[in-house]
C-alpha positions in Angstrom: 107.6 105.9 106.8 108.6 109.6 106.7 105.5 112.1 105.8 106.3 113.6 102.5 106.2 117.0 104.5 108.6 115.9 106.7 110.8 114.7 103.7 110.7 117.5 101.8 111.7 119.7 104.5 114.8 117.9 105.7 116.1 117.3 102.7 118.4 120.2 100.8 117.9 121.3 97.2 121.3 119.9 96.1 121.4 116.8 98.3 119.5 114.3 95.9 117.2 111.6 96.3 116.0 109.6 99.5 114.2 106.3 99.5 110.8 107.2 101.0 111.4 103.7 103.5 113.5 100.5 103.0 110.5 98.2 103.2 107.9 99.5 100.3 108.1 97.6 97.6 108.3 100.0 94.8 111.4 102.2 94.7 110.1 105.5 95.9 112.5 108.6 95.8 111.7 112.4 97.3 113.7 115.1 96.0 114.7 117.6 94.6 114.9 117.7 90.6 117.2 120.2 88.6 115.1 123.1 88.7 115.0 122.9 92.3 111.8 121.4 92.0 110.1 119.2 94.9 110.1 115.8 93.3 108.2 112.3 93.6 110.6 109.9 91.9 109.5 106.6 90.8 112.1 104.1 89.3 110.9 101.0 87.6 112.0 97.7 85.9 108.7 98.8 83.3 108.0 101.3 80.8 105.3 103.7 82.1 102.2 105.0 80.1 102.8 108.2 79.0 101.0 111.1 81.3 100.0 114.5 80.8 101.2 117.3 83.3 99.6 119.2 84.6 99.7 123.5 85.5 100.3 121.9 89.5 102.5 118.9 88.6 104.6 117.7 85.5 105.4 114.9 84.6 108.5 113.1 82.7 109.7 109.4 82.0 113.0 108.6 80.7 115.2 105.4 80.5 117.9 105.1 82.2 121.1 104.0 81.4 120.8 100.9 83.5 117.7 100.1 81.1 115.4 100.7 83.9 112.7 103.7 84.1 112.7 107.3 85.8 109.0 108.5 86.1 109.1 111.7 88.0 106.5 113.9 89.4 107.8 117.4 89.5 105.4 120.9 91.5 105.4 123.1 89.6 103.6 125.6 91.6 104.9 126.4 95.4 101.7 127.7 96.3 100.1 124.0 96.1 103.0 122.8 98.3 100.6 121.1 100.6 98.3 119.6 98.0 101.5 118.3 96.3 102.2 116.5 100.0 99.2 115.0 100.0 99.7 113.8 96.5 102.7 112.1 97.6 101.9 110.9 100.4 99.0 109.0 98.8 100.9 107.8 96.0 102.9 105.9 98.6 100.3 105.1 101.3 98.1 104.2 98.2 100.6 101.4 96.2 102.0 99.8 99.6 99.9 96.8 99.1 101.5 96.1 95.8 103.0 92.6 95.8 105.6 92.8 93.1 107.3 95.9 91.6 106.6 94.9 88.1 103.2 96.0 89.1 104.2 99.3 90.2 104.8 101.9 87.0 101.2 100.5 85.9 99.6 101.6 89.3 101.5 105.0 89.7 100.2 105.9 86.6 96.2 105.2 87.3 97.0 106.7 90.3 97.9 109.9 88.8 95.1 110.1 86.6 92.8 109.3 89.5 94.3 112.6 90.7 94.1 114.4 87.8 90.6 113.6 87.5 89.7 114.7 91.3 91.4 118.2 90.4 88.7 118.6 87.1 85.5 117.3 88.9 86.2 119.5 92.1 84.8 122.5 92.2 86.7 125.8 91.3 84.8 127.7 93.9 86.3 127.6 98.1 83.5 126.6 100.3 81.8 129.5 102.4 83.3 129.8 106.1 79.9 128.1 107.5 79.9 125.6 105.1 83.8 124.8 105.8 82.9 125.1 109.5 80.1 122.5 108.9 82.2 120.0 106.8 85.3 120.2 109.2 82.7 119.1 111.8 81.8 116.1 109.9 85.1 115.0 109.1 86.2 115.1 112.9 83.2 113.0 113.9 83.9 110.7 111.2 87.8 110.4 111.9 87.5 110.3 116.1 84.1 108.3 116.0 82.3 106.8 113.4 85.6 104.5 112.4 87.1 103.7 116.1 83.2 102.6 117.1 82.2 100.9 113.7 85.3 100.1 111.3 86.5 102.0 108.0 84.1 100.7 105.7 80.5 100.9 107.6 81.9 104.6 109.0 81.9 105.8 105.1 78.9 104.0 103.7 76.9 105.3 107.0 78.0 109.2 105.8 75.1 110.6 103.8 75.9 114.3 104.3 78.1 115.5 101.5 75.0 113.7 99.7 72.6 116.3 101.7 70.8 113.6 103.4 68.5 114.4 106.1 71.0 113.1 108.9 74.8 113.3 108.2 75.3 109.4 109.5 73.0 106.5 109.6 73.8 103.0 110.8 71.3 99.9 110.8 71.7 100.7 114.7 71.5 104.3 115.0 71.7 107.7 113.2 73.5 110.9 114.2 73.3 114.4 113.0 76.3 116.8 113.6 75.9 120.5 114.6 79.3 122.2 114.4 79.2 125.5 116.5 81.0 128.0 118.1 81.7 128.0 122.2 79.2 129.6 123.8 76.2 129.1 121.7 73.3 128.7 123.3 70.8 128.1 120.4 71.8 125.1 117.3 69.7 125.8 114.2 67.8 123.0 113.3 67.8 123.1 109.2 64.4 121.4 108.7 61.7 119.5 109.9 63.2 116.3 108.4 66.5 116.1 110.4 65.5 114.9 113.2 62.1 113.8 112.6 62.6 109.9 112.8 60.8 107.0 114.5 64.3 105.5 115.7 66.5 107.0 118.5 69.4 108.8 117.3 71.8 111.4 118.4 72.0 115.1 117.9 75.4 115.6 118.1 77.0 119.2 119.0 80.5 120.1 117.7 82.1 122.8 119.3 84.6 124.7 117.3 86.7 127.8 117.1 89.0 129.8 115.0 91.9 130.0 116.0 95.8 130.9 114.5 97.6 128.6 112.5 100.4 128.0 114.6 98.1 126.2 117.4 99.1 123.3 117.6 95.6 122.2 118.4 94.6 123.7 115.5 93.3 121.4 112.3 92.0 122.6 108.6 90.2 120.5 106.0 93.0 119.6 104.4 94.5 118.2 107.7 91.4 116.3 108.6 91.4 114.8 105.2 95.2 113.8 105.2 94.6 112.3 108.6 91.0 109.9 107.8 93.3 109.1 104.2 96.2 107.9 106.2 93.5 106.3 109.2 91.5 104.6 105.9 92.7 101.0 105.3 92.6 100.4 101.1 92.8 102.4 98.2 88.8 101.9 97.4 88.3 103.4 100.9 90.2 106.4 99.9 88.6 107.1 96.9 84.9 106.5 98.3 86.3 109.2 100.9 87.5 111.6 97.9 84.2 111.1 96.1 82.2 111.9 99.2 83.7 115.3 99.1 83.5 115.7 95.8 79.9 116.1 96.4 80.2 118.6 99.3 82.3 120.6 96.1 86.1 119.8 98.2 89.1 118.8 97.5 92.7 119.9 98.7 93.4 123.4 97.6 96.3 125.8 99.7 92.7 128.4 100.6 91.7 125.8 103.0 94.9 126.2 104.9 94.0 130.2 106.0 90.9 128.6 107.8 92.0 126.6 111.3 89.8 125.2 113.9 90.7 124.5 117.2 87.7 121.8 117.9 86.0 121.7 121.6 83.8 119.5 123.5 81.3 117.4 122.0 78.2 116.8 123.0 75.6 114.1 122.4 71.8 114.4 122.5 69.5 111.7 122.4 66.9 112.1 120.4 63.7 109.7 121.6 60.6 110.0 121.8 59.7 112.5 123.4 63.0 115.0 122.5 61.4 118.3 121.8 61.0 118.7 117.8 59.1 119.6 115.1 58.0 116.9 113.4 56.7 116.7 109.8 53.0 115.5 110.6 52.4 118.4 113.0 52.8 121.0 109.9 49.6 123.0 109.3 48.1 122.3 105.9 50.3 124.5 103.4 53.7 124.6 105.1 56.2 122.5 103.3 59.7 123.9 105.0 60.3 124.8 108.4 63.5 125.7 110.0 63.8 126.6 114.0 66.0 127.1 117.0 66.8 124.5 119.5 67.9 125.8 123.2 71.0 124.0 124.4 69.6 124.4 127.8 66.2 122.9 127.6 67.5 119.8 125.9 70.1 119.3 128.9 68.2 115.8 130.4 68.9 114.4 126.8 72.4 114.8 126.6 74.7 111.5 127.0 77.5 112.0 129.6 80.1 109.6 128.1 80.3 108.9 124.3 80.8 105.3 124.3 76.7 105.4 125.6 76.3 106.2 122.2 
């Protein structure tokens, strides 16, 4: 399968339509339409539901003279390129389970609304630099760790912190919480008492991250990392338990996040045991009901893990 990215790219304004891959089931087409307009085509043996465009993509269905259906999804917008991408590239990733191709106009379409409704629930507003720094963090643990070590499925249900749990990731067998910083840091804030006050061992894991240009090819954004876990995610509930997750950290794809590149570092896990320096909630003096504090890198150095599969 060719990325839509990819697609787009090789293909010339006046050259048409390409199959997106001989072997999907539903008859796929990128290309360009007659405005000169990037183009998801979809042709079907059914007439599709009528859809609303929107100010990003519009929409049109029209029968064919071979009686069959031409639903097209059209950007509108070159600025929203890459969100446009992703689109696509969902759309196919997304209906590649489909068994028949009668199935397929019906599917598209709740697809697109799914979409649609993503783009009115997310927030308006970009996320602040830390809090993109933060999330890109997350994401990276989540993509290169949580699903290798415990599977699609029990990596997203074990992701509380778009939901601003206490930890960002809890298992029946463990619990991790993920500080994203920058090299050199000597010092991770620790938030509140509550993060890593717990009767379990756990992890304290440290991200380190950088800004850096994008043309490093090291380099990854939010919208890369969420591209990425989509395509690494095995079914479509997956991938919309993913999109709502981010909902609630107020993100979804938007051209900003593509100014902001990371090139990620080392990672570094802590285990947090019994006796892993901490404030812990029971200590507070009568009164105090919210503590934040710093925790010194080096002091916490006979904690940390040397390998990650230890953890």
């Amino acid at each position: 399968m060719t990325d839509a990215k990819q697609a787009f790219s090789e293909l010339k304004e006046d050259a048409g339509f390409r199959r997106v891959d001989a072997i999907h089931v539903l008859n796929l087409y990128y290309g360009y339409d007659p405005q000169g307009r990037a183009t998801l085509l979809l042709v079907s043996s059914t007439h599709p539901q009528e859809l609303r465009s929107s100010r990003i993509i519009s929409t049109e269905a029209r029968k064919r003279n071979d009686g069959k259906w031409a639903l097209s999804f059209a950007l509108q917008q070159q600025e929203y390129k890459d969100l446009f991408y992703s689109f696509c590239n969902d759309m196919v990733d997304s209906s590649r389970g489909l068994k028949v191709e009668h199935n397929g106009a019906a599917f598209i379409c709740k697809r697109y609304c799914d979409w649609q409704q993503m783009m009115a629930q997310a927030s308006v507003q970009i996320l602040s630099k830390t809090e993109i720094k933060g999330l890109a963090g997350e994401m990276l643990f989540l993509l290169e760790c949580m699903i290798p070590k415990y599977g699609c499925q029990q990596a997203l249900d074990a992701w509380t912190g778009p939901a601003r749990g206490d930890q960002d990731f809890i298992t029946s067998e463990s619990w991790y919480e993920i500080k994203t910083v920058s090299s050199g840091t000597e010092e991770i804030r620790i938030s509140s008492t509550e993060q890593l006050d717990r009767s379990d061992t756990g992890y304290l894991v440290v991200q380190f991250m950088d800004i850096t240009g994008a043309d490093d090819p090291k380099g990854v954004t939010l919208n890369k990392l969420y591209e990425a876990t989509c395509a690494r995610l095995e079914t479509d509930v997956q991938r919309k338990q993913f999109a709502s997750l981010l909902w609630q950290q107020g993100f979804s794809v938007q051209p900003a996040y593509n100014k902001i590149t990371f090139r990620p570092g080392k990672r570094q896990y802590f285990q947090v045991k019994a006796d892993f320096p901490r404030i812990r909630c029971d200590s507070l003096p009568l009164g105090v009901t919210r503590v934040s504090y710093l925790l010194s890198l080096s002091a916490i150095a006979s904690f940390k893990k040397e390998h990650e599969h230890e953890c």
